[in-house]
matplotlib code that plots the C-alpha trace (Angstrom):
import matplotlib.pyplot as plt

x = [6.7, 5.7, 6.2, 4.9, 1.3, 3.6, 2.6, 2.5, 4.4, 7.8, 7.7, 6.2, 5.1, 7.7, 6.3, 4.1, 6.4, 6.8, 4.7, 1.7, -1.2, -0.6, -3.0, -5.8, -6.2, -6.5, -9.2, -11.3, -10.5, -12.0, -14.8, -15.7, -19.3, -20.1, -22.9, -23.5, -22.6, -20.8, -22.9, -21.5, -21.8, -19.8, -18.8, -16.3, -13.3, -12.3, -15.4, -14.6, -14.6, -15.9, -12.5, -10.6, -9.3, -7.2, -3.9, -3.1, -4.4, -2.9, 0.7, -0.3, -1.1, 2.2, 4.5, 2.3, 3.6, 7.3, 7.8, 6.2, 4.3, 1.2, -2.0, -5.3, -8.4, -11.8, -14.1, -16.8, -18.0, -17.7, -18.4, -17.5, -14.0, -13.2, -13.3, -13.9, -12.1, -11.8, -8.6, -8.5, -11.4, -10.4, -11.8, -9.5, -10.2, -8.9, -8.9, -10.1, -6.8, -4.7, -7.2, -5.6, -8.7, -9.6, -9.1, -9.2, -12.1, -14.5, -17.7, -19.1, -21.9, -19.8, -17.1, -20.2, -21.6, -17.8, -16.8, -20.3, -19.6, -16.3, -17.8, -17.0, -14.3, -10.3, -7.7, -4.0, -3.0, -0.2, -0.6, 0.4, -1.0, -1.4, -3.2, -4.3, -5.1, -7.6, -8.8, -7.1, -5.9, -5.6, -4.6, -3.4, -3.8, -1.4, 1.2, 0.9, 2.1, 5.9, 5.7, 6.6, 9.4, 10.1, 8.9, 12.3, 14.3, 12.7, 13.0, 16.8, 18.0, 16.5, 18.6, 17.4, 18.5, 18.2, 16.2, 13.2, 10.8, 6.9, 3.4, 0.6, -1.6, -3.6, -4.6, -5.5, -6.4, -2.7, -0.8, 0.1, 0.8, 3.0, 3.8, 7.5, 7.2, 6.1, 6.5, 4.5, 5.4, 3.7, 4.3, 3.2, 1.3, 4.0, 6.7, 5.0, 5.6, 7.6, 4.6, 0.9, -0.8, -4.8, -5.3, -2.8, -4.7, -3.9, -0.3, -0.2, -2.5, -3.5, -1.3, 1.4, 4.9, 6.8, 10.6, 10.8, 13.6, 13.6, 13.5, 13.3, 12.2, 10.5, 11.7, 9.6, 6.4, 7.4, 6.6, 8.9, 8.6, 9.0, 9.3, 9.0, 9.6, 13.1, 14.0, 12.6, 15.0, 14.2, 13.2, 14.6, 18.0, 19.1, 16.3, 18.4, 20.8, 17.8, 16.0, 16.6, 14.8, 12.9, 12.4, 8.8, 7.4, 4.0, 2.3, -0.6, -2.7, -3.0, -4.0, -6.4, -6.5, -7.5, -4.0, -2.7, -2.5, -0.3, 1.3, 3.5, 6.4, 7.4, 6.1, 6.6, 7.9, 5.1, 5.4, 3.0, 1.6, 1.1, -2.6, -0.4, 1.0, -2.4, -3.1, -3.4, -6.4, -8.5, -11.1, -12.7, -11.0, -8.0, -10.7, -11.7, -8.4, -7.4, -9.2, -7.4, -6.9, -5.8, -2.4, -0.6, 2.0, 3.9, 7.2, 9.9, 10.6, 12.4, 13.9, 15.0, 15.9, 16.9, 13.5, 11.3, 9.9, 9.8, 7.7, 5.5, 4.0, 1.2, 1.2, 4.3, 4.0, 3.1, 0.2, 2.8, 4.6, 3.3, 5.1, 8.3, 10.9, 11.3, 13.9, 15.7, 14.3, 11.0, 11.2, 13.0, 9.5, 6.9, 6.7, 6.6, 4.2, 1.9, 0.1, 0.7]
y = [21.4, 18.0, 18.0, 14.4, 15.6, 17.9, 16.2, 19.3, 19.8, 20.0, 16.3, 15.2, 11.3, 9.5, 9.0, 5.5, 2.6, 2.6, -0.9, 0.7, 0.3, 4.0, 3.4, 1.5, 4.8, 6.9, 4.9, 4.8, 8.4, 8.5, 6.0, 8.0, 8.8, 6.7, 3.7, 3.2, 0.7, 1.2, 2.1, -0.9, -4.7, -5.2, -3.7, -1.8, -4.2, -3.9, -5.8, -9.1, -12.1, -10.2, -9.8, -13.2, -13.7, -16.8, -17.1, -16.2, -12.5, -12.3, -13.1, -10.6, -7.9, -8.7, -8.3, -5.3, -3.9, -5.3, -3.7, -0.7, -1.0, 0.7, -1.0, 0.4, -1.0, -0.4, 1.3, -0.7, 1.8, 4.4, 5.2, 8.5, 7.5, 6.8, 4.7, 0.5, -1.2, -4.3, -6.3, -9.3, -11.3, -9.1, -5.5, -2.5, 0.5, 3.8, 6.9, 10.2, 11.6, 9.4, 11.1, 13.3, 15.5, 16.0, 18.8, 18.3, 20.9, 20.1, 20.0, 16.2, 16.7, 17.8, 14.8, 12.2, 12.9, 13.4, 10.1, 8.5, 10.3, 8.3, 4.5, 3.0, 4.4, 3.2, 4.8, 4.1, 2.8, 1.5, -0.7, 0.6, -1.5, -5.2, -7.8, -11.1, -12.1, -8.9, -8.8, -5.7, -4.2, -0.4, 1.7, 4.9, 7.0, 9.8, 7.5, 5.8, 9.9, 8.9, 6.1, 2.7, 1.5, 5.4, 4.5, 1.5, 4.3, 7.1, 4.6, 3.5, 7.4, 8.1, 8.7, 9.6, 12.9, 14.7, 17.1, 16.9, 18.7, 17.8, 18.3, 17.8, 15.4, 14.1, 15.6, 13.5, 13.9, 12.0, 13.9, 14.9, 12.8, 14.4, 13.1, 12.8, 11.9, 8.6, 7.9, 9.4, 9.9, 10.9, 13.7, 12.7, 15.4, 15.4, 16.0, 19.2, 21.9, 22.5, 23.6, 22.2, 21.2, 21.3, 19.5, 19.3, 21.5, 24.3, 24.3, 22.8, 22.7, 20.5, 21.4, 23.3, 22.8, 21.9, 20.8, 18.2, 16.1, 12.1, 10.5, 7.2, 4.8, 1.1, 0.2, -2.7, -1.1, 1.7, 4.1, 7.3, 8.9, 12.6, 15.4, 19.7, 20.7, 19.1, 22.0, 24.6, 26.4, 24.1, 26.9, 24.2, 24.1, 27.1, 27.8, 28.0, 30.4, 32.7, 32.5, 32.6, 31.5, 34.4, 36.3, 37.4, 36.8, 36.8, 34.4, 33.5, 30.3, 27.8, 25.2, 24.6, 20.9, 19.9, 19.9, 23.4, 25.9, 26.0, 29.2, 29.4, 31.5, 31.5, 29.7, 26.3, 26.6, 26.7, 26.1, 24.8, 26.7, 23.6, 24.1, 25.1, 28.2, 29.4, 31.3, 31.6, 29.9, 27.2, 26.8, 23.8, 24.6, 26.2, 27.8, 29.7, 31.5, 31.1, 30.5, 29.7, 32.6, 35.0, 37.0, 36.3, 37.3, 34.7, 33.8, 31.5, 29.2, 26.2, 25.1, 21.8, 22.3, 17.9, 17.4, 20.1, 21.6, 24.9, 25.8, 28.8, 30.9, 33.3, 32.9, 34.4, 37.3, 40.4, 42.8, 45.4, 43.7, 45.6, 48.3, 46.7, 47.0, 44.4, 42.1, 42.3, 38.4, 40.3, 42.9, 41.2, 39.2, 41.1, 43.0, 39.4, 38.3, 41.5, 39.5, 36.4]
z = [19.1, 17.5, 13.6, 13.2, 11.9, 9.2, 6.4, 3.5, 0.4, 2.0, 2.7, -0.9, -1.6, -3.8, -7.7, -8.4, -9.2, -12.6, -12.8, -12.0, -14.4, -15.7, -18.8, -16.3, -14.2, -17.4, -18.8, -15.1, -15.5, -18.8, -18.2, -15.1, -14.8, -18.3, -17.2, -20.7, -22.8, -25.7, -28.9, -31.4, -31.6, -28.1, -24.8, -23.7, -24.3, -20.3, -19.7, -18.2, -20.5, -23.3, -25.0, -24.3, -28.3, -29.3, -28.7, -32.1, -31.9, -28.6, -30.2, -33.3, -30.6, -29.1, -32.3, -32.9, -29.6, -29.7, -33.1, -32.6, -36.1, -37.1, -38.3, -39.9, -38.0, -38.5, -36.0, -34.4, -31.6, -28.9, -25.6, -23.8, -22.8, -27.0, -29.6, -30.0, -32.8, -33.9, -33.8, -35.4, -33.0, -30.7, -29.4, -28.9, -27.0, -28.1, -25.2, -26.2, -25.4, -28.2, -30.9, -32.8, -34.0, -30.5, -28.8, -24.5, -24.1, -26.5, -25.2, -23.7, -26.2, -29.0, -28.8, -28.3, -31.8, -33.3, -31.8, -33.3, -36.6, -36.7, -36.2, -39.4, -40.7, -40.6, -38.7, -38.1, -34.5, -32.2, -29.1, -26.0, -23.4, -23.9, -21.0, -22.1, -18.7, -18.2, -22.0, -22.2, -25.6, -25.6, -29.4, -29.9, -33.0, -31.5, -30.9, -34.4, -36.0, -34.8, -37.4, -36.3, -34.5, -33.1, -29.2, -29.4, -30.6, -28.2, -25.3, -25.9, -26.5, -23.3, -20.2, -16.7, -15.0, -18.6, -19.9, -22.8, -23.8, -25.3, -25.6, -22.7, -24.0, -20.9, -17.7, -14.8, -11.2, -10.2, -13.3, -16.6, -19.6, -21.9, -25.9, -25.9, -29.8, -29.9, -26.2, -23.3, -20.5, -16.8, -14.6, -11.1, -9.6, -6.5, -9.3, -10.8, -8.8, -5.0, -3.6, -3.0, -6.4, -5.8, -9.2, -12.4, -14.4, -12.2, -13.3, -17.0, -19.7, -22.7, -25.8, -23.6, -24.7, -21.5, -20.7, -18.6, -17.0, -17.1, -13.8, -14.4, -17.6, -17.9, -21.4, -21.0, -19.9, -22.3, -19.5, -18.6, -15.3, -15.9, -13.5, -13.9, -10.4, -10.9, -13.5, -11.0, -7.7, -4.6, -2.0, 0.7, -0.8, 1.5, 3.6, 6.6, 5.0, 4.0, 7.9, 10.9, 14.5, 15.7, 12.2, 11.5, 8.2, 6.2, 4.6, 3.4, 4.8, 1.9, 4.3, 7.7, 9.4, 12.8, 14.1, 13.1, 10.1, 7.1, 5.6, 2.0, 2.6, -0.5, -3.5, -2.4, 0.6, 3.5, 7.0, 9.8, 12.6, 15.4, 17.2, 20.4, 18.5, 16.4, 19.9, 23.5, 25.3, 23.8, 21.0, 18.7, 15.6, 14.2, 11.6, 14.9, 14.3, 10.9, 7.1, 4.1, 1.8, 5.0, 5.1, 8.6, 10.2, 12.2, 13.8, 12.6, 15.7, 14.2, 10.8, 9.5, 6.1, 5.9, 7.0, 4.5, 7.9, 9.1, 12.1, 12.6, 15.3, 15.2, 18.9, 19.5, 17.5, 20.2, 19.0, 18.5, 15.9, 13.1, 14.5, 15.0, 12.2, 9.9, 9.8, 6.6, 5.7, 6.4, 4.1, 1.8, 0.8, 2.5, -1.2, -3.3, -0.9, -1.5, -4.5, -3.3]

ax = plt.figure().add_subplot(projection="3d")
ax.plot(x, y, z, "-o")
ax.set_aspect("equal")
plt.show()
């Protein structure tokens, strides 16, 4: 059996480099759906060549950011993805999720008229994403609580392969963001759990304490790469040790493509039923055998723990088997998997 097309959770994508534009995919997230313009005297500041500055209030946003010091800025406008200020002759944009007083489910309608209730007033930021060449200058109100020079310190006490712990701040389609205290820092959705992750919110949520280990950190960028699934039992680590070729095992279909079927073992460990073992004879789809959601019984037929693959057979399994004994790996998880 081929395993090329084996493409599931046991062979996860790597993490974004760390120089991706983290902060540029939150504010499309947050932006998403808005056609409006921003209710104030300007644009969103992302708007091309609406937020080009002097050189001056460039270099002022830069000692801002190399500093880590606060300021107090005056609000100019809003749109649905947060607040515009105004920085110097420049415009600032400040995401929902780096308000403090907002809380991640309130209602679209309900955080419109908060956010217009706010244009006007002054409130305490830090920059965390400067861009001169993209008239770029993003704030953050959440970050400005640490007081200032507390994201230098964060950043230099960091160390990769250790654990922290913080607060869920941000959830995104690609991951979490989570307030290290001063610094956030993004779990990848590939980095939050072993097995498959339909969204982020399915397995954090906003406000959650979580521990977390460091992965990896762009002191430069200020960014940390963060990871949860790295504190959690890898169910490859001894998956040889725990089956064996020929055992028959349930499982539960989390998964149904044009090239096979596949079926979580345990929790994050699922295997793949090729098209050539879903059955005998031939038929369009292999949602002409299977459907996600459907408890199966299959047979292990190959294991490569290196590789994250472990192949399946529903094929192989004779009509009888339900009456055959159980192997002890059988039993052993037919009961976990009851409420799978």
């Amino acid at each position: 059996m081929s395993f090329e097309e084996n493409l599931g959770p046991g062979s996860h994508e790597s993490p974004p480099p760390m120089d991706e534009s983290w902060w540029s995919a939150v504010l499309t997230e947050e932006e998403k759906g808005s056609g409006q313009r921003s209710r104030g005297p300007a644009g969103y500041m992302g708007e091309r060549n609406d937020n080009r500055g002097t050189p001056e209030d460039w270099a002022w946003a830069k000692e801002l950011y190399e500093k880590d010091d606060t300021v107090d800025l005056n609000i100019i406008g809003y749109n649905r993805g947060g607040l515009l200020v105004e920085a110097q002759s420049l415009r600032g944009f400040v995401p929902v999720s780096h308000l403090i007083t907002f809380q991640p489910d309130t209602e679209e309608n309900e955080r419109t008229n908060k956010l217009g209730e706010m244009v006007g007033e002054n409130i305490c930021l830090k920059v965390i994403e400067y861009d001169p060449d993209r008239g770029r200058l993003v704030f953050s109100e959440r970050a400005a609580q640490a007081g200032p020079g507390r994201r230098v310190e964060l950043l230099d006490s960091l160390v990769p392969q250790t654990c922290v712990s913080g607060e869920v701040t941000n959830i995104t389609r690609f991951g979490v963001f989570v307030d290290l205290g001063g610094v956030e820092g993004l779990i990848h959705v590939s980095e939050l759990s072993w097995g498959r992750v339909r969204h982020p919110a399915d397995v954090v949520n906003c406000g959650e304490q979580v521990e977390v280990q460091v992965l990896s950190i762009d002191r430069d960028q200020g960014r940390v790469a963060l990871s949860l699934k790295e504190l959690m039992p890898d169910p490859w680590e001894n998956v040889e040790e725990r089956y064996d070729v020929g055992n028959i095992v349930e499982g539960m279909v989390t998964n149904v493509v044009k090239f096979g079927a596949f079926i979580g073992i345990e929790d994050g460990l699922e295997g793949l039923i090729h098209v050539s073992e879903l059955g005998d004879g031939s038929f369009l789809h292999p949602r002409s055998v299977v459907r996600e959601g459907e408890h199966v019984r299959v047979r292990v037929i190959h294991i490569d723990a290196a590789a994250r693959r472990l192949g399946l057979s529903l094929r192989q399994v004779s009509q009888n088997s339900a009456e055959e004994d159980e192997s002890p790996i059988q039993s052993e998880h037919t009961e976990a998997l009851s409420s799978f």
